[in-house]
KOLTIDO-265478 format. One record per atom (N, C-alpha, C): x, y, z. Coordinates in steps of 0.02 Angstrom, whole numbers, plus 50000, padded with zeros to 5 digits. Each point is the difference from the previous one (the first is absolute). Last residue first. Layout:
N
XYZ/...
***
This chain:
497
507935729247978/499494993550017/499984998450041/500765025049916/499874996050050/499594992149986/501485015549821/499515001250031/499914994650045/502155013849929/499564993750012/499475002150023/501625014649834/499914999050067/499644993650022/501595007049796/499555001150035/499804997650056/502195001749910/499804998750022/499435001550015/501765001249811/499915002850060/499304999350027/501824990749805/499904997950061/499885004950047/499974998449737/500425003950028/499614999850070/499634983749765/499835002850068/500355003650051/499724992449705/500464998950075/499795006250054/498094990449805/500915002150001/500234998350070/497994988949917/499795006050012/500685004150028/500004981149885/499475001049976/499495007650024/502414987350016/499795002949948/499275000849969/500874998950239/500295002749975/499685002249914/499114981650108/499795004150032/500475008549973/500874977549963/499195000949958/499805007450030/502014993750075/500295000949935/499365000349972/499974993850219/500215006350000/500095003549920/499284978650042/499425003050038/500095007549981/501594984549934/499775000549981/499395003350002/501584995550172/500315003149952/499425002549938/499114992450245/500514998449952/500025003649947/499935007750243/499494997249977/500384998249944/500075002650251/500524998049942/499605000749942/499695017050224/499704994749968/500424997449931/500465017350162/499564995150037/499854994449953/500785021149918/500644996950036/499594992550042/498455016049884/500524997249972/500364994450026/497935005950136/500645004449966/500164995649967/497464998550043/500884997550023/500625003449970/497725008749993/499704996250053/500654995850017/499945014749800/499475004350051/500094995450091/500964990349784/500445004250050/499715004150056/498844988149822/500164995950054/500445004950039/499235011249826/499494998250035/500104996350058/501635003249813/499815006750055/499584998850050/500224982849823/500154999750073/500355008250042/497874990849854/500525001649976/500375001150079/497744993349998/500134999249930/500754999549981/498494991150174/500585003750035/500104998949898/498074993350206/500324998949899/500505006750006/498864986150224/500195007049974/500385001049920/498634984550227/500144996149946/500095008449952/499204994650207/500425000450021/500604998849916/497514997850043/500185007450002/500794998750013/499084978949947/499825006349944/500225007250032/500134979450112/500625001249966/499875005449962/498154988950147/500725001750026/500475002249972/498644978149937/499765005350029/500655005450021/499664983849794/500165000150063/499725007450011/499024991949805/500554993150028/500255001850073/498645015749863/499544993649992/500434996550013/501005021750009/499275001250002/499644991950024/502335001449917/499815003450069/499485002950039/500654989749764/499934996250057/499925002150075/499415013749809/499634993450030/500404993650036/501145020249941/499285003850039/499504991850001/502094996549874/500335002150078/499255001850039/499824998249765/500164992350035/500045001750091/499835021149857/499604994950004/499934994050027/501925011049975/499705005750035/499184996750028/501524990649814/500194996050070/499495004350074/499965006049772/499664994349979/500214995650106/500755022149912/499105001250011/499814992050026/502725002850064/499625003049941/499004999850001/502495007150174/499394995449974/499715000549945/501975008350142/500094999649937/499354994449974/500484997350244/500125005849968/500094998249913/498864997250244/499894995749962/500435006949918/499844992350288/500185007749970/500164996549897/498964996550252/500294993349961/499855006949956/499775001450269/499965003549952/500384994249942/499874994050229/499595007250015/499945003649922/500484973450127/499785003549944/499805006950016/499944985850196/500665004049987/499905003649918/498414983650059/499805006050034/500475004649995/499994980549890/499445004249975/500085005950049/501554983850040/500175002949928/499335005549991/499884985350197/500345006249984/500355006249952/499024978250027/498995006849983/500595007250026/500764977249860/500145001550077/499685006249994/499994983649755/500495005850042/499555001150088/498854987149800/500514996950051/500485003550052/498325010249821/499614995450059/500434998050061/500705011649798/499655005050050/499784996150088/500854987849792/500645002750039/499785006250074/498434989749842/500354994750036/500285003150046/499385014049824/499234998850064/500384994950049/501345004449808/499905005650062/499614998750072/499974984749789/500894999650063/500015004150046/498065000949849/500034993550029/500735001350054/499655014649801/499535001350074/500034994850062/502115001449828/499294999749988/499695002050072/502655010749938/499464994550026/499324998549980/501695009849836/499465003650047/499764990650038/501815004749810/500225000450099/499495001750014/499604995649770/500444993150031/500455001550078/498725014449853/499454998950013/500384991050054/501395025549972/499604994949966/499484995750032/501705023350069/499694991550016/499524999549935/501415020150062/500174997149939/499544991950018/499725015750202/500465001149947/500324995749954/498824999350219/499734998749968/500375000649920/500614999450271/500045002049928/499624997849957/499555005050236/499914994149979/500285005349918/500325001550299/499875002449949/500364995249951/499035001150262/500284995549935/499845006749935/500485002650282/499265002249959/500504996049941/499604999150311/500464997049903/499645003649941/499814997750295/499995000349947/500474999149955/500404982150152/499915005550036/499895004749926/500154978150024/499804998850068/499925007950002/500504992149792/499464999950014/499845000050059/502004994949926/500055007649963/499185000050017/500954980250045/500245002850049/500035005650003/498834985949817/499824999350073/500295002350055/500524999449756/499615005350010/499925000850084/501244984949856/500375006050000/499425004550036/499494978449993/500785001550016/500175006049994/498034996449890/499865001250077/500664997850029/500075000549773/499545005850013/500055000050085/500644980749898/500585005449995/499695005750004/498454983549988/500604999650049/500435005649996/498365000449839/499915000650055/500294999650049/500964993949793/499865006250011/499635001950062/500134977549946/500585002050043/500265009449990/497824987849941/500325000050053/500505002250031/499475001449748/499625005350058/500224999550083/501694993849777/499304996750050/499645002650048/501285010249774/500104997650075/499554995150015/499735009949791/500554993049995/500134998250067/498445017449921/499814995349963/500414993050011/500395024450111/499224994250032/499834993849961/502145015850029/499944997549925/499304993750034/501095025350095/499614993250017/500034996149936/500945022050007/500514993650033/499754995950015/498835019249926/500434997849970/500374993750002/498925011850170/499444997349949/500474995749942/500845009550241/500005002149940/499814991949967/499835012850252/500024993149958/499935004049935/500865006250268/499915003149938/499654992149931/499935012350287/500004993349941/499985000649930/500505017850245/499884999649939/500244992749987/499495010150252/500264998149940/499754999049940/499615020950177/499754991749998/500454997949921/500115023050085/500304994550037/499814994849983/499245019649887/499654998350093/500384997450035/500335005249752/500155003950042/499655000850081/501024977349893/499695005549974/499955004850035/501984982149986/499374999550041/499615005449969/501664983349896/500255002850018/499165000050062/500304979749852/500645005650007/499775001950035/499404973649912/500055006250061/500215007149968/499004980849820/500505001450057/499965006050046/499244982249773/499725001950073/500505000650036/500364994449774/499385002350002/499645002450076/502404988349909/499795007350018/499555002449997/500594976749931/499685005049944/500015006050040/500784984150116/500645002149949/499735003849974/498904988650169/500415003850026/500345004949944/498874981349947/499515003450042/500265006649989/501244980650017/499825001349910/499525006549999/500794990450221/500535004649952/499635001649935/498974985950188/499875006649939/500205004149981/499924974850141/500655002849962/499475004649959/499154993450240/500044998949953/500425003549935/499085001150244/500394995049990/500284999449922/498805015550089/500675002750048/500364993849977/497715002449923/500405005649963/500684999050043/498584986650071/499984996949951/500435006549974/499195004150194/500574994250003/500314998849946/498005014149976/500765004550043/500404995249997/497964990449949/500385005649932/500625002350042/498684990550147/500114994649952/500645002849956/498715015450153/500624997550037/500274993349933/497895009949950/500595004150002/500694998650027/498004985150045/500195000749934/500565005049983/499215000550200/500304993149987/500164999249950/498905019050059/500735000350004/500344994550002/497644998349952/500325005149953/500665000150001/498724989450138/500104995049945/500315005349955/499495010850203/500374995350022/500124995149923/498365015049990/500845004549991/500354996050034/497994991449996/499955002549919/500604999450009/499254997350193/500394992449983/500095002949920/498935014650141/500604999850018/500364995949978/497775005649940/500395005649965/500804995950039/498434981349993/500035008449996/500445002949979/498534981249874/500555000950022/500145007950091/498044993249835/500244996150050/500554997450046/499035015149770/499885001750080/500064997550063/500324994749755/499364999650011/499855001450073/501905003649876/499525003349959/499544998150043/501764988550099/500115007750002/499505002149971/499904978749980/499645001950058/500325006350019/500724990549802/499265001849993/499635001650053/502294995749997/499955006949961/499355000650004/500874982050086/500075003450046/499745007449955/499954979449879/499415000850036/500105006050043/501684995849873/499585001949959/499225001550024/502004990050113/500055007849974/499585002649975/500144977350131/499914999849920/499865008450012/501444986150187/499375001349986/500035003249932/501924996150114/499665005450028/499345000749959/502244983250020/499324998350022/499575006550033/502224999149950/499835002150047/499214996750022/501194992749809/500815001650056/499595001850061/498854998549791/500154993950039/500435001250066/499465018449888/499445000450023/500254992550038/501925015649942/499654994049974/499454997650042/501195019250084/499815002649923/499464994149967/501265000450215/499194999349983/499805002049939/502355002950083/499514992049967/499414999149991/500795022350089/500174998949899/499684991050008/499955009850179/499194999149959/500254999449942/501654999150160/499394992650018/499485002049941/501915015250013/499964994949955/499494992550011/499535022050109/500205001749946/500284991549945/499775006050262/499304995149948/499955001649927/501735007550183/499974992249979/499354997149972/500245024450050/500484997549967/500124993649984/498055007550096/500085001349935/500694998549978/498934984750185/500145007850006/500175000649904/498304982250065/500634999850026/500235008849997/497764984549955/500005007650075/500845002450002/499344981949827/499725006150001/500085004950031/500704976649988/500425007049992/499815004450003/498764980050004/500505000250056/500235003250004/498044990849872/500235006749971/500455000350074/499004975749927/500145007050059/500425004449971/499594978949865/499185003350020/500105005550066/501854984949938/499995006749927/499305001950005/502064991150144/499225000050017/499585004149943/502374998149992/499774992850044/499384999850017/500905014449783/499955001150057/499624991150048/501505006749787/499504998650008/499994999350079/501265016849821/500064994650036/499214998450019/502015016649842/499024995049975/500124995750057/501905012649948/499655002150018/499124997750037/501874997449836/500174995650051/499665002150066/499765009049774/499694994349991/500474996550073/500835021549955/499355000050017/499694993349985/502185010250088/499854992649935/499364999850030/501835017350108/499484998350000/499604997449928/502325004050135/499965002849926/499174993750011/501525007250222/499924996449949/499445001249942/500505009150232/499865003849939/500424995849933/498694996750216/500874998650010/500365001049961/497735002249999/500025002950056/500754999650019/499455000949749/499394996650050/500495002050070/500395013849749/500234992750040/499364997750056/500225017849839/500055004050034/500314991950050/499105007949735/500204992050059/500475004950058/499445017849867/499324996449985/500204995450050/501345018050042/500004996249934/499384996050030/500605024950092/500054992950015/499714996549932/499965025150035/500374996949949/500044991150015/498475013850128/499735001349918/500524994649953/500315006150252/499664996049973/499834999249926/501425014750121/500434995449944/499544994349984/499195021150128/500435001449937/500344993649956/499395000050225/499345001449972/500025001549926/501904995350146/499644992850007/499185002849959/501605017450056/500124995749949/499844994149989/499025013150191/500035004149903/500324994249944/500314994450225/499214998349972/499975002649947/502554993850040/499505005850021/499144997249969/501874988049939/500405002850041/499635004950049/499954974849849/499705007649994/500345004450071/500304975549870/500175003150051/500205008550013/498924988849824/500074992950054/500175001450040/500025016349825/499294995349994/499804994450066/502095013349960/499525005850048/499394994350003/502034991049868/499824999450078/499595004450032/500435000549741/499534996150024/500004998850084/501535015949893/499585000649982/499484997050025/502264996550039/499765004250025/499135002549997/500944979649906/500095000550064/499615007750024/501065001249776/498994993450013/499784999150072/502105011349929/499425004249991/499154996950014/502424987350044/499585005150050/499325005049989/501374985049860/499264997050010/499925004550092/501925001549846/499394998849940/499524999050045/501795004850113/500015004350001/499244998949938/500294982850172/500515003749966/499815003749961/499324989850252/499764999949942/500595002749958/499064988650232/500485004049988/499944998749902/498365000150254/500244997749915/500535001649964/499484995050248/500345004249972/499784996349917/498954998850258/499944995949957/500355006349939/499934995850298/500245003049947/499874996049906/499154992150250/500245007049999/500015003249940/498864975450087/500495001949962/500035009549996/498274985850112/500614993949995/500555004149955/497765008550023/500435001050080/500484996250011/498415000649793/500485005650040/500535000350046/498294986849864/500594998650047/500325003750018/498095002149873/499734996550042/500724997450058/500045019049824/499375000150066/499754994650040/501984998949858/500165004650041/499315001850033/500004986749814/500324995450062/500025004650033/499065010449830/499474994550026/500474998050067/501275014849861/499735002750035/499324996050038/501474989549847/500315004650049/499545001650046/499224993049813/500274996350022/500135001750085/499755016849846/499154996050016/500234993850042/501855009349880/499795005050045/499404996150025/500964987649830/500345001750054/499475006750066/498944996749796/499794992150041/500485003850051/500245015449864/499454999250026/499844995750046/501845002449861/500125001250051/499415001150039/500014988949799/500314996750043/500065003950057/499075008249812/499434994650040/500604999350060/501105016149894/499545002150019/499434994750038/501874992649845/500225005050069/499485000050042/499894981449825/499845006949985/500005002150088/501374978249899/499485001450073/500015009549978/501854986249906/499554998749971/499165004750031/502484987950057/499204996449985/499455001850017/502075011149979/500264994949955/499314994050020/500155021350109/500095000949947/499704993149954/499504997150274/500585003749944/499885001049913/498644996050250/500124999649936/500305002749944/499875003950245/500074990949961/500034999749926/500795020450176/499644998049962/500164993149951/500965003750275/500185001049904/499075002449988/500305001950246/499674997249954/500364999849965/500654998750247/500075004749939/499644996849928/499465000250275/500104994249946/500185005449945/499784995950302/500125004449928/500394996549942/499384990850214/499655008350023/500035003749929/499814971150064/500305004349956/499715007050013/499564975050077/499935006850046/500495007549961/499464976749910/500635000050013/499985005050055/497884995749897/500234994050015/500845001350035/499015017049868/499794999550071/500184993550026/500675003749804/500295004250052/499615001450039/499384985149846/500784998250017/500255004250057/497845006849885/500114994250038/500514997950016/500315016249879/499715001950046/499854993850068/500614992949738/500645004650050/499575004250079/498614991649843/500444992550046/500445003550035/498385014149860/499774998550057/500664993050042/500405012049804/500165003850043/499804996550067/499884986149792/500535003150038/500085003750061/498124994749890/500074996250058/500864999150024/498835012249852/499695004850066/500424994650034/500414995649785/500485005950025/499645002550047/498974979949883/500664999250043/500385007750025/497875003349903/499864996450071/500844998950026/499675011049820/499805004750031/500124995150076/500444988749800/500545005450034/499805003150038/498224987849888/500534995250056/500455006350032/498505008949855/499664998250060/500494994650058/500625006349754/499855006750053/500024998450064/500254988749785/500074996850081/500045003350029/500125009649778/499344994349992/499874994950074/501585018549963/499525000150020/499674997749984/502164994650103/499685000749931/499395000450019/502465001450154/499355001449988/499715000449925/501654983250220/500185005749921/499225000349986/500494999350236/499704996149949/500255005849963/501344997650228/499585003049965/499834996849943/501294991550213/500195001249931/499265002349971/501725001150243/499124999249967/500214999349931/501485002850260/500104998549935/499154997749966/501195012050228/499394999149975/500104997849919/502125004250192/499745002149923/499234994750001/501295010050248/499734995049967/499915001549930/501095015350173/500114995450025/499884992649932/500955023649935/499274999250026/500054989450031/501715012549898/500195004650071/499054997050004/501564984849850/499805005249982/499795004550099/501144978449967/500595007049981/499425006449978/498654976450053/500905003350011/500145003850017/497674994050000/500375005749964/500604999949978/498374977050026/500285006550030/500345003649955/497624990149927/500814996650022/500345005250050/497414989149879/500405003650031/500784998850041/497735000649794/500134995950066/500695004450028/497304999649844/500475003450031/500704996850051/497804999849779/500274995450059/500685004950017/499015003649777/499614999650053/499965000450086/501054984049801/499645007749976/499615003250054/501804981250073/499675001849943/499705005849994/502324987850054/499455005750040/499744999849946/502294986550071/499725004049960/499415001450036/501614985650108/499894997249933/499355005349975/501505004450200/499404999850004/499304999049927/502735001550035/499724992750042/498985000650019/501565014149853/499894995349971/499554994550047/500815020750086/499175000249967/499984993849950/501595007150149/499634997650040/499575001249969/502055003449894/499824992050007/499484999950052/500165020249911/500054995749937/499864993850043/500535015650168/499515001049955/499654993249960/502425004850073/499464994450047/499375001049978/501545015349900/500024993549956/499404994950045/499755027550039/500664997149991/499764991049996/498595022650013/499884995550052/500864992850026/499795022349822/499935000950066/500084993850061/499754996349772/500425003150000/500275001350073/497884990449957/500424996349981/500845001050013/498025015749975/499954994750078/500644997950005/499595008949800/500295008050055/500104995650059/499114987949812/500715001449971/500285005650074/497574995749979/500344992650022/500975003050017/498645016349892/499764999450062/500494994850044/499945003749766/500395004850032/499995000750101/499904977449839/499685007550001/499995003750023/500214972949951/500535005149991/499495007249973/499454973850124/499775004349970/500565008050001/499714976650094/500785002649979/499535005349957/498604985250131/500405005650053/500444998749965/498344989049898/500814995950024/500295004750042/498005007649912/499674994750037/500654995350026/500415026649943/499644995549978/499554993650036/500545024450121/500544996249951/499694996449966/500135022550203/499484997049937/500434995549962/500135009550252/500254996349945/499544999949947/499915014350258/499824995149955/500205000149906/500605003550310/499965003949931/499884993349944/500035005550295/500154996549929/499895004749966/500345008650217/500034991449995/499924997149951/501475023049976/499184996850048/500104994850004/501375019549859/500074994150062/499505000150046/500535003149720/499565001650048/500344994650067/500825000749766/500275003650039/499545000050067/499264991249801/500704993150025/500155005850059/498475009949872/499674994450049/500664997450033/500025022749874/500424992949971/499444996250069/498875023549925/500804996650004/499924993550013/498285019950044/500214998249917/500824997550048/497504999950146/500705000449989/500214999949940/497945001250162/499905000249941/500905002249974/498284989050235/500755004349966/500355000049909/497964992350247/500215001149920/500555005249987/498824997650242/500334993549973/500284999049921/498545015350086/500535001550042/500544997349984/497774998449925/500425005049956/500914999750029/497974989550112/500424995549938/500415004949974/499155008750172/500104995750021/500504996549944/498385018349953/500465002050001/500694994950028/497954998649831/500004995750067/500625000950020/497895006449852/500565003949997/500034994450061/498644984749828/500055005750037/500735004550043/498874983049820/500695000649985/500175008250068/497904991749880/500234994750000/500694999550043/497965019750030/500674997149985/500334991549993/497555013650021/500204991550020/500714999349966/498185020050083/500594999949949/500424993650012/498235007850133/499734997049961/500384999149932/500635009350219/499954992750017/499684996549931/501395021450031/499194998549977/500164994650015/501905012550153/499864995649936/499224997449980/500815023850130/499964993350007/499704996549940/500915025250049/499644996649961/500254990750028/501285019650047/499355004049993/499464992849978/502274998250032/499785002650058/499545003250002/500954988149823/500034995650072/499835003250076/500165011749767/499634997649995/499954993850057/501795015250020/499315002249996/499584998249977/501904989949997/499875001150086/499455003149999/500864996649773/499804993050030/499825003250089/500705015649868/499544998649982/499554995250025/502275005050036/499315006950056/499544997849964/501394987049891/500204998150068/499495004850041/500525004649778/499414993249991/500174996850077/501455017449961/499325001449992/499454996850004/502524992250035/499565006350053/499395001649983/500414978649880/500485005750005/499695002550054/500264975350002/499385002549990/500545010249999/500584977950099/500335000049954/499595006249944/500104985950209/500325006750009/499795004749928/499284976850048/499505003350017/500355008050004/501224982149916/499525002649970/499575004450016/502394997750086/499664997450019/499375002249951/502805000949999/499295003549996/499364994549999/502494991650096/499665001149920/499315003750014/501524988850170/500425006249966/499535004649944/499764977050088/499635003550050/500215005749992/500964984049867/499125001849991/499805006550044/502614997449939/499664997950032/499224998549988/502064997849819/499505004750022/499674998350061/502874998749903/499254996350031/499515004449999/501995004249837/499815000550066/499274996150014/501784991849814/499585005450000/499895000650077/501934989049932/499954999349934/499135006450007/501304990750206/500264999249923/500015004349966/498634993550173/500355005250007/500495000749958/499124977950000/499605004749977/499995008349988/501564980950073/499985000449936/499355005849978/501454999850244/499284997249975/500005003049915/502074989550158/499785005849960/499294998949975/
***
């Protein structure tokens, strides 16, 4: 009698909706019509591109793991494999007593590390056993690493075994701890790294999830495994800052810093852009690269000795620096003040940047990593127009950038930011900033003054974005209201920029 037929029905894999199915009828004529009108910008550097192949292979499941019949399925337990949880407790049940004694003989598992037994009695040939890091965030940085290297051993295991299909658990259970959301990030990123470089060793990869953490599942898999160019163009914005390195392990920017075997030959230079992205992050350290004293290269730009081609070659070297450096680095803190974000599009189409003044506290951030987090969020919204609009509303003298960070920030940004820029929509200004704003755009950069529009009251902005297009915050809405009442939404017309 098979104990498993028992008690619940088997799930086949190969039975189970397929991710790439998974998309409604609408967002389906959508996806064919943007795949059939339009080829991918080569200058849109998806981390995480549409890859109908991998899609094929994912399966986004709510139910029991112990039930799946494939070639494995994976365990979450402690470091003694007796870890009691809802997960372990379903294997266990299912798999019947030989279990227990073929996991004492593999004297435990550490954090991290993956090993492996048979199914028994369960209907999937092999159990993948891992034990996930309990999470504190003062060891952020370890958990991040032991829970990539969960996912990553179990994979390894199954290519090593010739495994076609692996049922995932989620590792990190309740009881240690692990905020949903980071964790399923790494999982997915994880995932989806082994599947572009191994693909061809494994068929089917099932997450199987329960009913608390399908919403997270559902939600975060478009980011990693996008379904349509539309939706691969749409979920760039939401990707998390640590995005991992090429095997999408949790990137430790001080492990970064190497010293090159020949540190008087610039060797990387000519490499392609995708792999010269983290060669120039090392070059960040002048020692690391041995790129000569900066200070002199600036004086033979002023003094005409440079050309024009090695200018914008040291330019995008430098730009490419900041980009690494923004992809590597923790700016959640960045991230939280809501001072810089995407929404909707204006009335041309081109996207809207919204920054509210308010939410800068310029006196306590660190400018840097405000800059960073400026060009993380900006650089894949800059390959094609854009127009920024800037709250100005209720600011003080403690959120106005100084001249200095602008002129910087003007300097360091990609000549695509300057050229995509079509309009910076400066709203709720006062005389004293109206002023500041005309000299720096007069006597600091070139380029910004006509594109540069004071926007008193936001009837005015509506002229140029709808409503519905744009988030703007609560308070913006509650100043503006009581200073010039409530606005009955009809639409003047646009004028042409």
């Amino acid at each position: 009698m098979d104990p498993l037929g028992a008690r619940s029905p088997v799930v086949d894999v190969q039975t189970l909706p397929r991710w790439a199915d998974s998309l409604h009828e609408g967002d389906q004529t959508d996806s064919a019509r943007t795949c059939g009108e339009m080829q991918r910008d080569p200058s849109v550097s998806s981390p995480f591109p549409h890859r109908e192949d991998i899609n094929r292979k994912i399966i986004l499941w709510m139910g029991d793991v112990a039930l799946l019949n494939g070639t494995a399925i994976v365990n979450t337990s402690n470091e003694m494999l007796s870890e009691k949880n809802s997960i372990s407790d379903s294997i266990h049940l299912y798999a019947g007593p030989e279990l227990r004694e073929e996991l004492q003989k593999l004297k435990g598992c550490r954090t991290g590390e993956a090993k492996m037994t048979k199914g028994f009695n369960l209907a999937a040939r092999y159990i993948i056993h891992t034990v996930g890091p309990r999470y504190n965030p003062k060891y952020r940085t370890a958990a991040e690493s032991s829970l990539y290297s969960c996912y990553r051993n179990i994979f390894l295991l199954a290519r090593e075994h010739s495994m076609s299909s692996v049922g995932l658990c989620v590792i990190n259970t309740l009881k240690r701890c692990y905020p949903l959301e980071d964790a399923t990030n790494i999982a997915l990123r994880t995932v989806r790294r082994f599947l572009e470089k191994h693909g061809d060793t494994i068929e089917t990869v099932v997450f199987a999830v329960t009913d608390l953490e399908e919403a997270a599942y559902r939600r975060l898999m478009p980011l990693y495994f996008p379904r349509s160019l539309e939706e691969e163009r749409r979920c760039l914005p939401f990707l998390p800052v640590d995005i991992g390195n090429a095997e999408g392990e949790p990137v430790i920017a001080e492990r970064q810093i190497r010293i090159l075997d020949k540190p008087g030959i610039s060797q990387y230079e000519d490499e392609s852009d995708e792999e010269g992205l983290d060669l120039e992050y090392i070059g960040m350290h002048a020692f690391a690269k041995m790129e000569g004293d900066i200070d002199k290269q600036r004086r033979l730009i002023l003094q005409g000795q440079m050309s024009e081609a090695a200018v914008q070659k040291a330019h995008q070297r430098n730009y490419n620096r900041w980009l690494c450096r923004a992809r590597a680095d923790d700016l959640s803190d960045i991230a939280a003040l809501k001072a810089l974000y995407q929404t909707g599009v204006d009335k041309c189409g081109r996207t809207v940047v919204v920054i509210v003044g308010r939410n800068i506290p310029m006196t306590l951030i660190d400018p840097d990593k405000a800059l960073l987090y400026f060009i993380h969020i900006m650089d894949h919204i800059a390959v094609r127009e854009f127009v920024m609009v800037y709250f100005h509303t209720l600011t003080n003298d403690h959120h106005h950038p100084n001249s200095e960070f602008l002129k910087r920030l003007y300097e360091v940004v990609d000549v695509k930011y300057k050229k995509n820029l079509k309009a910076f929509y400066f709203v709720n200004p006062t005389f004293r900033s109206k002023v500041m704003t005309w000299i720096f755009t007069t006597f600091s950069v070139s380029g910004l003054k006509d594109k540069v529009h004071y926007i008193e009251n936001l009837p005015q902005l509506y002229a140029f974005i709808s409503p519905e297009q744009i988030d703007i915050p609560p308070f913006v809405l509650e100043c503006n209201a009581r200073v010039n009442g409530p606005y009955l939404y009809s639409y003047p017309s646009s004028p042409d920029l």
